[in-house]
N, CA, C and O atoms as a Maestro MAE file, in Angstrom:
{
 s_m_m2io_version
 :::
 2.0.0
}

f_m_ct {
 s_m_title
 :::
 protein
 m_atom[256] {
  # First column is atom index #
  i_m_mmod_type
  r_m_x_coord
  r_m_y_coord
  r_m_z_coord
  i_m_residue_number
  s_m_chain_name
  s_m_pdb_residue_name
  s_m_pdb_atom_name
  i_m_atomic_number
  :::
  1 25 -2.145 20.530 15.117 1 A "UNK " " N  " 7
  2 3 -1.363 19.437 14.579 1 A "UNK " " CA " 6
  3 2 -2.162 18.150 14.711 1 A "UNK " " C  " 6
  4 15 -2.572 17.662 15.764 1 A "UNK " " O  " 8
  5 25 -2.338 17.620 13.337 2 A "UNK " " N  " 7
  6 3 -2.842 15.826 13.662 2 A "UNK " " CA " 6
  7 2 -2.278 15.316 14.525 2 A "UNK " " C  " 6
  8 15 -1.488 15.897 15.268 2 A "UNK " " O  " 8
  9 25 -2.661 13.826 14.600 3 A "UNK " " N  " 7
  10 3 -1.985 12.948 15.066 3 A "UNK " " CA " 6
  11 2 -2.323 11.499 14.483 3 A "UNK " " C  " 6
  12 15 -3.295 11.546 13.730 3 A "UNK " " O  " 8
  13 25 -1.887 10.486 14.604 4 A "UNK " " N  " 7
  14 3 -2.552 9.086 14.296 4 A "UNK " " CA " 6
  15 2 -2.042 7.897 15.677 4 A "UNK " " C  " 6
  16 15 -0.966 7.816 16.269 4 A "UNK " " O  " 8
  17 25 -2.666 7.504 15.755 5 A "UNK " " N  " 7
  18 3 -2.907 6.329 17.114 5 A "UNK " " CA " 6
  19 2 -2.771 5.088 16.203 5 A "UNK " " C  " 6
  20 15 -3.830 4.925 15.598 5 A "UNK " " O  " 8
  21 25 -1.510 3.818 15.774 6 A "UNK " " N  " 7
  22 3 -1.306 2.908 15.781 6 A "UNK " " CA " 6
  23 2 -1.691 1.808 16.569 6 A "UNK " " C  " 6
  24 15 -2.098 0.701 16.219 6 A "UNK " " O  " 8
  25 25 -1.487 2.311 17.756 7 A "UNK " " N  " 7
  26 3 -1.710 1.096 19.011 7 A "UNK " " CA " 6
  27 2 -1.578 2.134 20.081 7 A "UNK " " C  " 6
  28 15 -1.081 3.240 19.871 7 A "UNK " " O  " 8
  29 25 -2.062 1.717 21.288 8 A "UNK " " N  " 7
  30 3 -2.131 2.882 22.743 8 A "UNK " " CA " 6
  31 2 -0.845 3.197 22.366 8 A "UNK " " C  " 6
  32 15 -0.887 4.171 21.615 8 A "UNK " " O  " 8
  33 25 0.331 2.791 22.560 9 A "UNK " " N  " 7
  34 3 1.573 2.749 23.075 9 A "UNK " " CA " 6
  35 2 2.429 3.977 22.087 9 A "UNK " " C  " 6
  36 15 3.237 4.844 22.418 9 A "UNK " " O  " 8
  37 25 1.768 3.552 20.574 10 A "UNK " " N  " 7
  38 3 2.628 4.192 19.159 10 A "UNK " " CA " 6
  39 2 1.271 5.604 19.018 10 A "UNK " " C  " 6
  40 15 0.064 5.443 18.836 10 A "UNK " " O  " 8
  41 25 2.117 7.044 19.197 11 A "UNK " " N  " 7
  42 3 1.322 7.554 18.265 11 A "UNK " " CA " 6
  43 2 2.739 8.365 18.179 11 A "UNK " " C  " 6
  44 15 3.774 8.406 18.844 11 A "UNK " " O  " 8
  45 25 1.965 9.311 16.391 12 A "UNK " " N  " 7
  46 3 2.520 10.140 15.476 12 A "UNK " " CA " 6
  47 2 1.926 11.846 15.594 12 A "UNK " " C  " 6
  48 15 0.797 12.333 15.536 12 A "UNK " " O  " 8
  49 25 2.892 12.256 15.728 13 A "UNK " " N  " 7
  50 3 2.538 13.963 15.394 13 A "UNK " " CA " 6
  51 2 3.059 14.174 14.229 13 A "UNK " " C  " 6
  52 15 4.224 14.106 13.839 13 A "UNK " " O  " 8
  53 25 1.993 14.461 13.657 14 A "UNK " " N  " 7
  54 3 2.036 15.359 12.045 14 A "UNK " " CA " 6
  55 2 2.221 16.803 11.898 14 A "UNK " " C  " 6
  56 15 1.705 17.656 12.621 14 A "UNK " " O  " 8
  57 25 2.751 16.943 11.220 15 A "UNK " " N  " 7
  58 3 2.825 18.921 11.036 15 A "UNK " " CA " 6
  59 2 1.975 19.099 9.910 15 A "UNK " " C  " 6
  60 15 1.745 18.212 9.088 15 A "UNK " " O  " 8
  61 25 1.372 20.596 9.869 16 A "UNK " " N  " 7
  62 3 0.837 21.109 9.004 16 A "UNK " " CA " 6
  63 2 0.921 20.335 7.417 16 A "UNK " " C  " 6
  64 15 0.131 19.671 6.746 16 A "UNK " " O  " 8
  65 25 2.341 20.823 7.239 17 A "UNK " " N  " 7
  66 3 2.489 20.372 5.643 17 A "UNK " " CA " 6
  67 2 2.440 18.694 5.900 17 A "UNK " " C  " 6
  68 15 1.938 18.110 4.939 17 A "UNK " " O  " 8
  69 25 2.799 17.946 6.838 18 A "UNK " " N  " 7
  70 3 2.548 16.404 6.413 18 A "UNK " " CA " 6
  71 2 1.085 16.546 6.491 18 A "UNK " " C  " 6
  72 15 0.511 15.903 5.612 18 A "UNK " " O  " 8
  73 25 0.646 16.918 6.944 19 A "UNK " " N  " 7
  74 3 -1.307 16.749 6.578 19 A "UNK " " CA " 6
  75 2 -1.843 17.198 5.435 19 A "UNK " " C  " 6
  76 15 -2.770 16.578 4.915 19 A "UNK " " O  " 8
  77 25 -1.353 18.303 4.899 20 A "UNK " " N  " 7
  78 3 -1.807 18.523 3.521 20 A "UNK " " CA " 6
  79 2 -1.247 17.788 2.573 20 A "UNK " " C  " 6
  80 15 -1.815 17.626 1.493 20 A "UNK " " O  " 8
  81 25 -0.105 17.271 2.841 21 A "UNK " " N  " 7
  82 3 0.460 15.772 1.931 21 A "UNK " " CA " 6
  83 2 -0.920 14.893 2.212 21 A "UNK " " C  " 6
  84 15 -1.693 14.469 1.353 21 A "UNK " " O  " 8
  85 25 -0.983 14.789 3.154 22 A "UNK " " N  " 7
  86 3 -2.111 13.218 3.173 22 A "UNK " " CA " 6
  87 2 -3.273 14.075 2.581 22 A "UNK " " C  " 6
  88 15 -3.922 13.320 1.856 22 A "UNK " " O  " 8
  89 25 -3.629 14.895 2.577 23 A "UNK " " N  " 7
  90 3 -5.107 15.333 2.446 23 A "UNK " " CA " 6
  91 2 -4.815 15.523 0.653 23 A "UNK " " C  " 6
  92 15 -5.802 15.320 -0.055 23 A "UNK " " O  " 8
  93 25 -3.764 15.825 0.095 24 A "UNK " " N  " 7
  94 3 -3.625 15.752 -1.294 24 A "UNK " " CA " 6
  95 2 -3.626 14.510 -1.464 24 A "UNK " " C  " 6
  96 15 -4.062 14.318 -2.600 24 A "UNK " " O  " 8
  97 25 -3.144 12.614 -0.495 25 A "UNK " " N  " 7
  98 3 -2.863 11.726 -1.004 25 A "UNK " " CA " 6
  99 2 -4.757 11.170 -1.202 25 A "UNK " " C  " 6
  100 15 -5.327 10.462 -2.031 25 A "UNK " " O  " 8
  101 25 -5.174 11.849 -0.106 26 A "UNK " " N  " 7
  102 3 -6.613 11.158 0.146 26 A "UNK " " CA " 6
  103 2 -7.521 11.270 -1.466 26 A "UNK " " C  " 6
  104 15 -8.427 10.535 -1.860 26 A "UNK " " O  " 8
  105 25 -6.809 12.612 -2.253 27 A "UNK " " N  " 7
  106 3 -8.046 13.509 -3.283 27 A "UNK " " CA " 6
  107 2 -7.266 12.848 -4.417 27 A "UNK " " C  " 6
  108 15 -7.223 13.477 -5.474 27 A "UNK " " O  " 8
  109 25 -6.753 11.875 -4.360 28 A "UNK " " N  " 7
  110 3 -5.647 11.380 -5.716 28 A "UNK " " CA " 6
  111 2 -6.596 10.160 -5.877 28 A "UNK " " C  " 6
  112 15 -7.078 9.541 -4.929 28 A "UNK " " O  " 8
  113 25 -6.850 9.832 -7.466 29 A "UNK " " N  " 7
  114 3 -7.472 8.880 -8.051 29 A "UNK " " CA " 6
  115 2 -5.954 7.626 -8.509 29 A "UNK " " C  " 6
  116 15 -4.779 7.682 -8.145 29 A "UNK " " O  " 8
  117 25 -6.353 7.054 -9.019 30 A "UNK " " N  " 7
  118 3 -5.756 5.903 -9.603 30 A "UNK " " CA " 6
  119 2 -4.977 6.726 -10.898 30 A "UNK " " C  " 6
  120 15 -3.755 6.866 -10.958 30 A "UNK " " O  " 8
  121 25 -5.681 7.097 -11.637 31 A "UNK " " N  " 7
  122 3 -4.758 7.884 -12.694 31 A "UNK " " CA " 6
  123 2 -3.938 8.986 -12.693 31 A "UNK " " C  " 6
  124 15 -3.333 9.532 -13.616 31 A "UNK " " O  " 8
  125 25 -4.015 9.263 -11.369 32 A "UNK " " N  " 7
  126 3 -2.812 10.544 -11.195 32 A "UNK " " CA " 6
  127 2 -1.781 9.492 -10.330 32 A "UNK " " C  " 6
  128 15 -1.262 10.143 -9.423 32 A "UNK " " O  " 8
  129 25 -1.499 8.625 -10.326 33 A "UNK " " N  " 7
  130 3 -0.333 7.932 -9.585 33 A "UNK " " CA " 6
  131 2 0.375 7.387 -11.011 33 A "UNK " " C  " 6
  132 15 -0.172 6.559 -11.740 33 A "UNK " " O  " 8
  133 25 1.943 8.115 -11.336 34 A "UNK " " N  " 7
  134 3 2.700 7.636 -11.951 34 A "UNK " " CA " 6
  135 2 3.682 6.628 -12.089 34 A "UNK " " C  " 6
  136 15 4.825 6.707 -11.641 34 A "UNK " " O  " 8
  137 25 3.147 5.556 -12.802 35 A "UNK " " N  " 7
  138 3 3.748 4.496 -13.092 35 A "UNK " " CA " 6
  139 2 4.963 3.957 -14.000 35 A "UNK " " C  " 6
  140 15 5.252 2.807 -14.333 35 A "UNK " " O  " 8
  141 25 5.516 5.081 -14.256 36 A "UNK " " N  " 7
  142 3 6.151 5.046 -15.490 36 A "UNK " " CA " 6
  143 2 7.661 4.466 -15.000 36 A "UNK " " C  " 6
  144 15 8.241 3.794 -15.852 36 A "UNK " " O  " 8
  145 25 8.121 4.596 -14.142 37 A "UNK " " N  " 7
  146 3 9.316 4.323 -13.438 37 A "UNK " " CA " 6
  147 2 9.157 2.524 -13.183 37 A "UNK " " C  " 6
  148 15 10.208 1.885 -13.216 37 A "UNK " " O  " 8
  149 25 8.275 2.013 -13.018 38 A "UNK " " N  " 7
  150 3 8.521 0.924 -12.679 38 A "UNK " " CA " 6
  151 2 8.374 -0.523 -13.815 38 A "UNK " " C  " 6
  152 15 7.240 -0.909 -14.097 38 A "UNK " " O  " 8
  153 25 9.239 -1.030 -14.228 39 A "UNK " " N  " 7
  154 3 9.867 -1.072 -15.382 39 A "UNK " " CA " 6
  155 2 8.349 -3.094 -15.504 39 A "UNK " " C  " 6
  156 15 7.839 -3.610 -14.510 39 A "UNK " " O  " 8
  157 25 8.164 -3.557 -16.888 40 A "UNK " " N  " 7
  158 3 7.020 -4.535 -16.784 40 A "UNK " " CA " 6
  159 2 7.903 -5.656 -16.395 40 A "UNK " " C  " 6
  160 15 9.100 -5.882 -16.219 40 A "UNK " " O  " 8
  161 25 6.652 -6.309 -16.336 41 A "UNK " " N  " 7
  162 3 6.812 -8.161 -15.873 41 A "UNK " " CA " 6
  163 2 7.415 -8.858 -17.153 41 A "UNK " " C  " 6
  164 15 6.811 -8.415 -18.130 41 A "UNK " " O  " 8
  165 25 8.297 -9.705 -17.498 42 A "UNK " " N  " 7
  166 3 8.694 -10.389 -18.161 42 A "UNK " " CA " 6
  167 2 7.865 -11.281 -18.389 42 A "UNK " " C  " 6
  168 15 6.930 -10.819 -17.736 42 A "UNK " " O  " 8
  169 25 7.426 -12.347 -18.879 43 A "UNK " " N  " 7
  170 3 6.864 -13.343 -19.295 43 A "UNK " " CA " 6
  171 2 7.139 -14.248 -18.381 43 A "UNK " " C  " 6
  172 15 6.208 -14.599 -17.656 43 A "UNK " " O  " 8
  173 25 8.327 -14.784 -18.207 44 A "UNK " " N  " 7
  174 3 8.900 -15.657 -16.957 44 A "UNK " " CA " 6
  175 2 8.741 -15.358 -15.665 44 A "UNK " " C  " 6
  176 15 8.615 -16.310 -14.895 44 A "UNK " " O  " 8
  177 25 8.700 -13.678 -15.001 45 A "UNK " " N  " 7
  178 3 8.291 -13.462 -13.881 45 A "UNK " " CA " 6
  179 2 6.695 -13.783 -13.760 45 A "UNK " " C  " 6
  180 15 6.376 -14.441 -12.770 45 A "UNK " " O  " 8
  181 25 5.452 -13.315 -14.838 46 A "UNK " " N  " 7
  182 3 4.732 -13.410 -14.832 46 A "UNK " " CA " 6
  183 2 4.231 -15.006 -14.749 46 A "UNK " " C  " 6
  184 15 3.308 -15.450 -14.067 46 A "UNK " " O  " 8
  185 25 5.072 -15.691 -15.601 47 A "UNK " " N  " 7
  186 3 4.886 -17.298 -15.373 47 A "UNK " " CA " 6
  187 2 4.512 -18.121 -13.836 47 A "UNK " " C  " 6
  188 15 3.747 -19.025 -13.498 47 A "UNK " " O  " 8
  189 25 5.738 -17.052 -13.012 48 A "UNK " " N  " 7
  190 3 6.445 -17.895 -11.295 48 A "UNK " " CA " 6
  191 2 4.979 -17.340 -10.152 48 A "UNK " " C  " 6
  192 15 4.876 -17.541 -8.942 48 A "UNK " " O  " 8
  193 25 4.197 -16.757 -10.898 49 A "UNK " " N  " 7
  194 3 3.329 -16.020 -9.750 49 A "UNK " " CA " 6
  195 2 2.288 -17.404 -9.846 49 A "UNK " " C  " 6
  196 15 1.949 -18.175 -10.744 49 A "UNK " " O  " 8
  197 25 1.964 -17.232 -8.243 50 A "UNK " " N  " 7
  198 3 0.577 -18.507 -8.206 50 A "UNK " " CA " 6
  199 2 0.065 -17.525 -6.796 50 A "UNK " " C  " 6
  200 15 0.744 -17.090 -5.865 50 A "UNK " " O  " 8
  201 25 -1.148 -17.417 -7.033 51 A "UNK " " N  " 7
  202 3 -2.117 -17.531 -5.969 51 A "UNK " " CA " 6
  203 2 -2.330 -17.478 -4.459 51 A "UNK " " C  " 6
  204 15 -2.783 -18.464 -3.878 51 A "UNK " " O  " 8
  205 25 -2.026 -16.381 -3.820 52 A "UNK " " N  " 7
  206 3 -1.551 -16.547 -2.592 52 A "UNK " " CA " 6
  207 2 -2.093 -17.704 -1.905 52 A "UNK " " C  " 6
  208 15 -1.608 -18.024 -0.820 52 A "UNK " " O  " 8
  209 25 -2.764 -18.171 -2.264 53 A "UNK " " N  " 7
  210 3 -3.410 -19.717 -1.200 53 A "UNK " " CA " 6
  211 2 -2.747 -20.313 -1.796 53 A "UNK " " C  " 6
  212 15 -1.873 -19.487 -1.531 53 A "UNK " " O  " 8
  213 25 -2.288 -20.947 -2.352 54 A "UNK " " N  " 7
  214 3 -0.903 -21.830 -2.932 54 A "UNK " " CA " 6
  215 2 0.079 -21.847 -2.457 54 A "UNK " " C  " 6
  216 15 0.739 -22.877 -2.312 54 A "UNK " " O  " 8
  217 25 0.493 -20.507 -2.024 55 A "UNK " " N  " 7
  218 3 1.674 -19.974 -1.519 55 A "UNK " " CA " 6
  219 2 1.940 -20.064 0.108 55 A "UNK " " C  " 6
  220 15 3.111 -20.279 0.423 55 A "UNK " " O  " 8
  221 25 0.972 -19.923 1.184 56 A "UNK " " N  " 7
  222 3 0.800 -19.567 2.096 56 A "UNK " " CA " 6
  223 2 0.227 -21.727 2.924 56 A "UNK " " C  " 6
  224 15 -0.543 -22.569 2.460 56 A "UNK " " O  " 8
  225 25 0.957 -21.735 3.978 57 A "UNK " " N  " 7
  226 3 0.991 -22.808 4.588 57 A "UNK " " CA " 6
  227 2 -0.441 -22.817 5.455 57 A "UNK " " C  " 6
  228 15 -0.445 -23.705 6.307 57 A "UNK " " O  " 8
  229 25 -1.613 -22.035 5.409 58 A "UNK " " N  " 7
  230 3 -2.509 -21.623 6.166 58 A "UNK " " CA " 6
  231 2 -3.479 -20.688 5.095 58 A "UNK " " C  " 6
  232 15 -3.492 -19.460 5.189 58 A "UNK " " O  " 8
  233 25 -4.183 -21.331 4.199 59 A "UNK " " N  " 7
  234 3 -4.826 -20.611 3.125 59 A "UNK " " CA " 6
  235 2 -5.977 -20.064 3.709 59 A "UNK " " C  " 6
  236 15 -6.290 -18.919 3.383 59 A "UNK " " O  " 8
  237 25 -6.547 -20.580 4.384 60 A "UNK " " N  " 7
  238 3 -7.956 -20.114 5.162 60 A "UNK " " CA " 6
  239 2 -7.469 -18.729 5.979 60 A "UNK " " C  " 6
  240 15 -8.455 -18.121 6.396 60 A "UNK " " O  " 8
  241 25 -6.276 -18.120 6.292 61 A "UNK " " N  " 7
  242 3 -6.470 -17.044 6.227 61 A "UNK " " CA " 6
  243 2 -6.594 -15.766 5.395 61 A "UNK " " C  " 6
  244 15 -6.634 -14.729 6.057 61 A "UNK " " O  " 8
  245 25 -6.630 -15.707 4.701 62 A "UNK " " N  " 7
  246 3 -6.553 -14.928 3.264 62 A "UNK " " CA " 6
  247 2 -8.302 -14.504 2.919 62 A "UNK " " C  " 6
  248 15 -9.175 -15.261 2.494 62 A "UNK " " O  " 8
  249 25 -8.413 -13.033 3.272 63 A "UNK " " N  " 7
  250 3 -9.369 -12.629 3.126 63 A "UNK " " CA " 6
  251 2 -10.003 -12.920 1.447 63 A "UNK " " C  " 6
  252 15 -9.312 -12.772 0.440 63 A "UNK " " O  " 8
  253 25 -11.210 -13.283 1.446 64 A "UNK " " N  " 7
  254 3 -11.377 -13.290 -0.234 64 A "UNK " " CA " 6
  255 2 -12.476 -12.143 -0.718 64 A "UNK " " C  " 6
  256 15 -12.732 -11.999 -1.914 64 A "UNK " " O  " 8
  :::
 }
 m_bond[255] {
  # First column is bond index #
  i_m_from
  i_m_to
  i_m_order
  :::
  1 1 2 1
  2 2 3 1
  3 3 4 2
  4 3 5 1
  5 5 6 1
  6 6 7 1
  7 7 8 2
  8 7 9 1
  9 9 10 1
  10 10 11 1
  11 11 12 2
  12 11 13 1
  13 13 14 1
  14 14 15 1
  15 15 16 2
  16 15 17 1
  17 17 18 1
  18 18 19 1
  19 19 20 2
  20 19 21 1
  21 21 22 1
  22 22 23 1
  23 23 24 2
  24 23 25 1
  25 25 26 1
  26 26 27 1
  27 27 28 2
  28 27 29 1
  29 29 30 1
  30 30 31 1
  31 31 32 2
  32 31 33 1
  33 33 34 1
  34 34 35 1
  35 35 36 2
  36 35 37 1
  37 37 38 1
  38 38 39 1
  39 39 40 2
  40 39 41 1
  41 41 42 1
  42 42 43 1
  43 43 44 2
  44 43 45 1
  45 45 46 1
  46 46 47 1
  47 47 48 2
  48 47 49 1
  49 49 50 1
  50 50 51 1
  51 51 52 2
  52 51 53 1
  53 53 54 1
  54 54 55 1
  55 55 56 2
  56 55 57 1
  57 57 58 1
  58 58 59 1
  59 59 60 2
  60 59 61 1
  61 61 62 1
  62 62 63 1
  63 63 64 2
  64 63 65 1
  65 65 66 1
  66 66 67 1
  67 67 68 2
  68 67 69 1
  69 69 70 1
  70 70 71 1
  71 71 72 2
  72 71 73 1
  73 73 74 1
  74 74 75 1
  75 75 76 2
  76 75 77 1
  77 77 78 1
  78 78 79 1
  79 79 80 2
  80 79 81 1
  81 81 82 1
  82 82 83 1
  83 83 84 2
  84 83 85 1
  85 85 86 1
  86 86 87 1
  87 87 88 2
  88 87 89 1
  89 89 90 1
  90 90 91 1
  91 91 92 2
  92 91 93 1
  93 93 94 1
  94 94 95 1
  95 95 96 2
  96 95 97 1
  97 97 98 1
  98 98 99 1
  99 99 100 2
  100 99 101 1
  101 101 102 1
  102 102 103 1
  103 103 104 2
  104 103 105 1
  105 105 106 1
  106 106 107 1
  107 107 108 2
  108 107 109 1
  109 109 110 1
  110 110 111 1
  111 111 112 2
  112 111 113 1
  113 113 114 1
  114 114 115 1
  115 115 116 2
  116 115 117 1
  117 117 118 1
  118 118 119 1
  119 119 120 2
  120 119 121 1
  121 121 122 1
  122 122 123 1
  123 123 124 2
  124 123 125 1
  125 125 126 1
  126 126 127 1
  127 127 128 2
  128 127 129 1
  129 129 130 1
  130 130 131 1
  131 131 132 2
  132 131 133 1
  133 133 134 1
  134 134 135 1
  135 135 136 2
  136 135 137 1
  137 137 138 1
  138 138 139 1
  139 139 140 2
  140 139 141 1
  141 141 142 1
  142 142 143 1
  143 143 144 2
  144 143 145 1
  145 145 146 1
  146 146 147 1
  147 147 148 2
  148 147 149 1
  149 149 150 1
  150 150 151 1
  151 151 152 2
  152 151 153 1
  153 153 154 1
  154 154 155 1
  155 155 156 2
  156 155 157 1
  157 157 158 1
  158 158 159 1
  159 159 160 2
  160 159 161 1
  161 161 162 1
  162 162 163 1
  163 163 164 2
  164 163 165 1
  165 165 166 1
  166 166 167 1
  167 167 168 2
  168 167 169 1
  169 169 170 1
  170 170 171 1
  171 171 172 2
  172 171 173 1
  173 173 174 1
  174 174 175 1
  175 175 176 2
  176 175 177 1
  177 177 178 1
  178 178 179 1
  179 179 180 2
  180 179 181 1
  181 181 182 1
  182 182 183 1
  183 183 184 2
  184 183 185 1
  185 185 186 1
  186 186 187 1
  187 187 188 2
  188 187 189 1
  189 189 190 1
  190 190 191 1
  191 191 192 2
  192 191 193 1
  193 193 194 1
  194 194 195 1
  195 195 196 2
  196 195 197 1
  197 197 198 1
  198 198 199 1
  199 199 200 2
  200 199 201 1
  201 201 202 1
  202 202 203 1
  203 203 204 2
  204 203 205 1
  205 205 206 1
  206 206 207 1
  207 207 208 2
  208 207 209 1
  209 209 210 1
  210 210 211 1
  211 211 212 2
  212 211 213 1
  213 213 214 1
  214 214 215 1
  215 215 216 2
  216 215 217 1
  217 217 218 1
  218 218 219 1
  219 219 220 2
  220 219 221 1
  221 221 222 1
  222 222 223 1
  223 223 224 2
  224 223 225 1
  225 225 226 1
  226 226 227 1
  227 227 228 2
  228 227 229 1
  229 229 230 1
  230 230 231 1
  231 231 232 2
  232 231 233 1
  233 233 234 1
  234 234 235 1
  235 235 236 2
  236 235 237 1
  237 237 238 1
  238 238 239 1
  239 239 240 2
  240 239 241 1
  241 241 242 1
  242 242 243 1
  243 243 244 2
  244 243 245 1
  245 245 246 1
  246 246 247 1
  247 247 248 2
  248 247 249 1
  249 249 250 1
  250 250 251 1
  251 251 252 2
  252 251 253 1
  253 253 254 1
  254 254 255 1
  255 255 256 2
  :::
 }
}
C-alpha cells in the first residue's frame, strides 16, 4: 500500500485501486480531460477578470 506524507503529522494510506487511479491520473495528457460539462465565460465574466497582482494586497508574492 502507498502512502503520501503532507507534513510529519498528516499522512495518507492508499489502497491498491486508489494508486492505479493516480497512476492512470499521472499517464493522462491535457486532451483526455473532459471539458464538456463546464459551461463558457460570458463576455461580462470575462470582462471582471484582472490579473492576480491587481487583485492581491501583496503582489510581490505571486510567482511569475
Amino acid at each position: 500500500m502507498g502512502s503520501l506524507v503532507l507534513r510529519r503529522e498528516m499522512k495518507f494510506e492508499f489502497t491498491p485501486e486508489q494508486l492505479e487511479e493516480i497512476k492512470r491520473w499521472e499517464q493522462m495528457t491535457d486532451d483526455d480531460i473532459d471539458y464538456s460539462d463546464i459551461p463558457p465565460l460570458t463576455d461580462e465574466e470575462l470582462a471582471k477578470f484582472k490579473p492576480a497582482r491587481l487583485r492581491l494586497k501583496n503582489p510581490k508574492n505571486i510567482a511569475s
